[in-house]
C-alpha positions as semicolon CSV with decimal commas, in nm:
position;residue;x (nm);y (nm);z (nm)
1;X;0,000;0,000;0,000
2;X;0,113;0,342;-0,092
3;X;0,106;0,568;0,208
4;X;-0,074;0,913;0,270
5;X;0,067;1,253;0,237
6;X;-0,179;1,452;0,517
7;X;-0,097;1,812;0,465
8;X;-0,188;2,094;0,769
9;X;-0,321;2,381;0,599
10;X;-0,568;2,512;0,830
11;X;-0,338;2,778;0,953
12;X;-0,394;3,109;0,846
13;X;-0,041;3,254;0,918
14;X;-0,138;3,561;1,138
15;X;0,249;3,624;1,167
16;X;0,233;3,637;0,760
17;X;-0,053;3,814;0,720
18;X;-0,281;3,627;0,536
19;X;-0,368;3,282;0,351
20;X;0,029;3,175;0,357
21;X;-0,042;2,814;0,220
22;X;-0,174;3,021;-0,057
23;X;0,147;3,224;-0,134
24;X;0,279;3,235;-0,454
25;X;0,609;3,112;-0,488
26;X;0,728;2,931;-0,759
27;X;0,753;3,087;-1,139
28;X;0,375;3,040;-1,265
29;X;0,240;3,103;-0,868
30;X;0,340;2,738;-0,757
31;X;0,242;2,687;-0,394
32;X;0,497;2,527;-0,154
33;X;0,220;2,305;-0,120
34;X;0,214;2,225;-0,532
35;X;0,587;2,149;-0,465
36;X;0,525;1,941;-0,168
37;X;0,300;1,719;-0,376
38;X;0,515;1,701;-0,627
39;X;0,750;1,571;-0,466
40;X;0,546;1,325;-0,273
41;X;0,442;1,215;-0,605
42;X;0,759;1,092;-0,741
43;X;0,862;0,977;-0,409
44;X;0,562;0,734;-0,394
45;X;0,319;0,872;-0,224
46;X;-0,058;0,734;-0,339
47;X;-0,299;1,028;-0,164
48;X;-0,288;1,356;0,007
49;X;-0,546;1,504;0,256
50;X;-0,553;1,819;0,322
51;X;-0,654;1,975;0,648
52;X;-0,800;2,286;0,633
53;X;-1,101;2,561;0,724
54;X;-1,465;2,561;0,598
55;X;-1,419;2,932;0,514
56;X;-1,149;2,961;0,269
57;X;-1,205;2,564;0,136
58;X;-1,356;2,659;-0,188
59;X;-1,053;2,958;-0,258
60;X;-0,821;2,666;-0,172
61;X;-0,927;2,367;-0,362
62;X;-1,018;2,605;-0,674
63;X;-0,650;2,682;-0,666
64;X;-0,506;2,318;-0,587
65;X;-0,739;2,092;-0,740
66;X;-0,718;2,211;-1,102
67;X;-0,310;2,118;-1,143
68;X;-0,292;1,779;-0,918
69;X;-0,630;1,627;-1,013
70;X;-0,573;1,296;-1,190
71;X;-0,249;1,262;-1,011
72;X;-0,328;1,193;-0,697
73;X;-0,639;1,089;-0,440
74;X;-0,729;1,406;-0,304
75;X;-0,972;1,446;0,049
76;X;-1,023;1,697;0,223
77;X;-1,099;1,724;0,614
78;X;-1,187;2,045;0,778
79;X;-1,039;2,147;1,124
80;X;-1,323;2,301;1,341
81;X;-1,309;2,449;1,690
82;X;-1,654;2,247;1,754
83;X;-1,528;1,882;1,609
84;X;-1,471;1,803;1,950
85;X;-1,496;1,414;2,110
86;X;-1,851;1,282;2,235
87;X;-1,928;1,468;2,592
88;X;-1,746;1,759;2,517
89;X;-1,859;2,064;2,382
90;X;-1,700;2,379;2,291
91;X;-1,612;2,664;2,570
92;X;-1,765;3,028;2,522
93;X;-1,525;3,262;2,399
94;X;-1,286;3,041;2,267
95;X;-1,106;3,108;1,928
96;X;-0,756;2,930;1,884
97;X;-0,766;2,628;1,763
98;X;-0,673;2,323;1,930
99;X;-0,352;2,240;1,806
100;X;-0,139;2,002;1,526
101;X;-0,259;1,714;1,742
102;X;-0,611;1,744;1,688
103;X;-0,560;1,892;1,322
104;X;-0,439;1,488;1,246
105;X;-0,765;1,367;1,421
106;X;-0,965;1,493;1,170
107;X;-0,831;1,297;0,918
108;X;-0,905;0,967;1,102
109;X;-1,200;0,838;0,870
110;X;-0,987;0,936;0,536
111;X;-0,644;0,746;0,586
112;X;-0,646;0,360;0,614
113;X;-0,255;0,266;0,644
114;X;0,096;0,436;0,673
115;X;0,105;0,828;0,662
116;X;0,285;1,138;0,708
117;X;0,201;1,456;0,832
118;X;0,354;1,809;0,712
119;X;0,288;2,122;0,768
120;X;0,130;2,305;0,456
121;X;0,429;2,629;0,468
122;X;0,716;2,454;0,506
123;X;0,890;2,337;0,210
124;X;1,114;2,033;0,309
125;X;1,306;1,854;-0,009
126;X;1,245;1,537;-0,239
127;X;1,503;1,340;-0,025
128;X;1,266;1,379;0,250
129;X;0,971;1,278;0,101
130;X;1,171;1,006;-0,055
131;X;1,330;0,882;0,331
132;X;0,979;0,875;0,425
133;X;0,852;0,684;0,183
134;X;1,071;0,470;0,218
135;X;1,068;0,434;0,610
136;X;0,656;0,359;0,561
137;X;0,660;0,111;0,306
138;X;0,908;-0,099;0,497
139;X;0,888;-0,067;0,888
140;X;0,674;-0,367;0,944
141;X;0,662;-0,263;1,324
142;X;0,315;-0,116;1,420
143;X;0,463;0,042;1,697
144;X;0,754;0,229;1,510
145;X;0,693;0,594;1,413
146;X;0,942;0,836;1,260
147;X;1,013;1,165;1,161
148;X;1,246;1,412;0,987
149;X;1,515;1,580;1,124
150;X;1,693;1,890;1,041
151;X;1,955;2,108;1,176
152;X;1,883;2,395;1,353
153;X;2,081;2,668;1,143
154;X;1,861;2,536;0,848
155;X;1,558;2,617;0,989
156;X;1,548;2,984;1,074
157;X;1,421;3,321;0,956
158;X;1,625;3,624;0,900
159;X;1,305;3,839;0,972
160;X;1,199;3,743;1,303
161;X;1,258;3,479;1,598
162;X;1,097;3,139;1,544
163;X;1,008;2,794;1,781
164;X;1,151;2,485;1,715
165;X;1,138;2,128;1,920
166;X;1,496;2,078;1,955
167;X;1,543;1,636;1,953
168;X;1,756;1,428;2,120
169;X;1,810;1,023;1,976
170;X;1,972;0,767;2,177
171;X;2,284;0,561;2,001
172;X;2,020;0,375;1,811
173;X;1,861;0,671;1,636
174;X;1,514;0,625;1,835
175;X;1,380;0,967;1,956
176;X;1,375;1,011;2,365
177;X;1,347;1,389;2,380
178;X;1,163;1,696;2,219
179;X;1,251;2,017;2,377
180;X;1,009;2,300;2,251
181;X;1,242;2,633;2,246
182;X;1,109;2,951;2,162
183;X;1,249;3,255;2,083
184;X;1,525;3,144;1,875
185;X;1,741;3,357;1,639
186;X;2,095;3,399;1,453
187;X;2,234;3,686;1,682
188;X;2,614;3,808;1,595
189;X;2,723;3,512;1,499
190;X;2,546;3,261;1,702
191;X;2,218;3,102;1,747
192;X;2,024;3,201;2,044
193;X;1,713;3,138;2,226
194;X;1,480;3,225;2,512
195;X;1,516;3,071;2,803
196;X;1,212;2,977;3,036
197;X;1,270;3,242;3,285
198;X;1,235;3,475;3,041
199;X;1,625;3,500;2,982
200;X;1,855;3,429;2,692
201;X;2,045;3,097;2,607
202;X;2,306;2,963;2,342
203;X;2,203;2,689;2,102
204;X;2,442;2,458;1,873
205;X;2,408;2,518;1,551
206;X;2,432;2,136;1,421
207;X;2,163;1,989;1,690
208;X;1,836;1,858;1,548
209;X;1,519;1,970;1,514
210;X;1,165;1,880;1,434
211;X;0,998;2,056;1,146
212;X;0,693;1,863;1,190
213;X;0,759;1,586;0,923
214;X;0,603;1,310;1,099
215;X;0,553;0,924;0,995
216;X;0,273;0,724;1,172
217;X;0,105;0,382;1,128
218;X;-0,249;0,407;1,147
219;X;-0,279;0,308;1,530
220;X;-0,163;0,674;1,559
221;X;-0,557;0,791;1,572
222;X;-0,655;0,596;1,805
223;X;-0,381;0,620;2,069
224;X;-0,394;1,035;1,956
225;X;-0,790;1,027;1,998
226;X;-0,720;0,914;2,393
227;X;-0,435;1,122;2,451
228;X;-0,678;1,479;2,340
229;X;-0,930;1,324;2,556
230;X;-0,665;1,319;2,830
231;X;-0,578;1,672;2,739
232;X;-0,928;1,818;2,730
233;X;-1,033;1,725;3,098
234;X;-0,719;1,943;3,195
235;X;-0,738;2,223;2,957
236;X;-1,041;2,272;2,766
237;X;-1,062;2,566;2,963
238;X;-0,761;2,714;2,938
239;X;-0,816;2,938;2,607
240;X;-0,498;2,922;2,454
241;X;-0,397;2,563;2,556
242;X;-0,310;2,347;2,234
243;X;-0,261;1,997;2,175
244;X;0,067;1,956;1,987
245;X;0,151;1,665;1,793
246;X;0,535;1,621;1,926
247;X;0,422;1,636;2,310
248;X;0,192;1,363;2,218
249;X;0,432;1,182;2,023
250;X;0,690;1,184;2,364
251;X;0,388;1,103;2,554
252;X;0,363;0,771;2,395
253;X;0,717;0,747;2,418
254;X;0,740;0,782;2,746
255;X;0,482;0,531;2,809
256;X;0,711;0,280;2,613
257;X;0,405;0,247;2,389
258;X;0,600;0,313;2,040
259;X;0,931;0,379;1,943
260;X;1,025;0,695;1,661
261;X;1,322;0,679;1,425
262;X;1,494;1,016;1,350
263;X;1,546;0,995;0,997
264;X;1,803;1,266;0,815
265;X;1,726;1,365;0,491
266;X;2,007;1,511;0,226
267;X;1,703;1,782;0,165
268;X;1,721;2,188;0,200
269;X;1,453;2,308;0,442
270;X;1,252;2,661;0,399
271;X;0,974;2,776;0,502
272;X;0,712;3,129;0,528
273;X;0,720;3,227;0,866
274;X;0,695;3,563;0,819
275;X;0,604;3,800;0,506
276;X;0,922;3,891;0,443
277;X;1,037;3,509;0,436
278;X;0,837;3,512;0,080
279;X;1,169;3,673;-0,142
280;X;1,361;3,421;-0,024
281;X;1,162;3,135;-0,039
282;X;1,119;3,255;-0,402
283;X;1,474;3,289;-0,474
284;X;1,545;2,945;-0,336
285;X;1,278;2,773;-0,562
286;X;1,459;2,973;-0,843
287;X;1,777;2,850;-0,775
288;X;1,656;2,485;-0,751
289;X;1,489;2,537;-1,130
290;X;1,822;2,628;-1,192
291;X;1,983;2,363;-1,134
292;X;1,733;2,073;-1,248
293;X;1,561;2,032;-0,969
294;X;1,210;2,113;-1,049
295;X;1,081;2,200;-1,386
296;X;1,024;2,575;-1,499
297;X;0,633;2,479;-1,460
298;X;0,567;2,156;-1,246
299;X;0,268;2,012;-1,400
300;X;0,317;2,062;-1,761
């Protein structure tokens, strides 16, 4: 079985200031998304869902559908602040949504073996896509999950501080820690973050970090489905409280319920963080045109 490509596009990118997923970026307005299926395409990849929001769905699959239909399955789920689990209902007033974790939950009914997640801004490489094909088509362990690594000076924005969940593997590549660091910049020479008391800390450049390229079997929903329960008789309340998909990854983890690879990829990572991020982005697709990468126009 070919496995899923489920894409997290119900963002809207208030740091960007608008519909980022939407961005143009590539020579005839190519999405990062249109590049991210392209290259999930030729890495094997059989379907993508997206996740996104009821109110810009038909802006978004009038601009996606018309190049990728006919090669690839395409669904759609929709992220909702009331798609909540039986006995819970919504709290008054609140507005963010409920985090990457619960994003994935929506696509429960849509995916029926191995899949990955990305996010829908973050452009991540073929090699990628292609290490996590691979990694799904041949772990025969239900209980083995993976995801992409990259290093830390790869990942950051020259207009503005980002958040990254800095990993840790034991000698046998197996993830045992996420550390989620915000605050983190390029600062006269070195990489620095904020520290929990509100301070200022060092990074290394070379350590590891997740982008959010995740590879699950589909146990995943279940075992994710228990863990939001979990999280919503502590925090439905709390209006900003999200349920992130790396905590619950180290959750089950911890619990010695699954095991996750950390798989490198030879693969350049960018992504839109903020508006002025776009340029760049740009001038790195061009670049990678350039030099054979990607085609002048990807689906002709």
């Amino acid at each position: 079985m070919k496995p899923t490509l489920l894409i997290l596009a119900a963002g809207m990118g208030s740091r960007f200031g608008g519909l980022k997923q939407l961005a143009p970026i590539g020579p005839n307005g190519e999405t990062i998304i249109e590049y991210s299926i392209f290259d999930a395409i030729r890495a094997g990849f059989g379907k993508v869902v997206f996740v996104i929001r009821n109110h810009f769905a038909e802006e978004f699959k009038n601009l996606i559908e018309p190049k990728i239909s006919g090669k690839i399955e395409i669904e759609y789920v929709f992220q909702e602040l009331d798609k909540l689990p039986a006995g819970y209902q919504l709290p008054e007033g609140r507005e963010k949504p409920w985090g990457t974790g619960h994003a994935i939950l929506m696509a429960k009914e849509t995916i029926d073996g191995p899949f990955a997640v990305i996010n829908a801004d973050d452009f991540y490489g073929f090699d990628a896509y292609k290490t996590m094909a691979a990694f799904l088509e041949t772990s025969a362990n239900d209980n083995e999950y993976s995801m992409i690594g990259y290093l830390l000076k790869n990942t950051l924005s020259e207009f503005g501080t980002v958040s990254r969940g800095i990993c840790k593997a034991d000698k046998e590549g197996n993830l045992v820690q996420i550390t989620e660091t915000h605050g983190i910049a390029a600062v006269d020479g070195k990489i620095v973050c904020r520290t929990e008391d509100g301070g200022t800390g060092e990074l290394n450049e070379n350590i590891l970090v997740s982008m959010n390229f995740w590879g699950f079997k589909h146990n995943l929903f279940s075992r994710l489905e228990n863990l939001f329960i979990s999280f919503l008789k502590e925090k439905i309340d709390v209006p900003k409280s999200e349920f992130y998909i790396p905590f619950a990854v180290f959750d089950l983890i911890q619990a010695g319920t699954i095991q996750a690879k950390v798989l490198q990829a030879d693969s350049p990572w960018f992504g839109v963080t903020y508006k002025e991020d776009q340029p760049h982005v740009v001038a790195k697709i061009t670049g990678l045109i350039r030099s054979g990468v990607y085609p002048e126009n990807l689906w002709k």
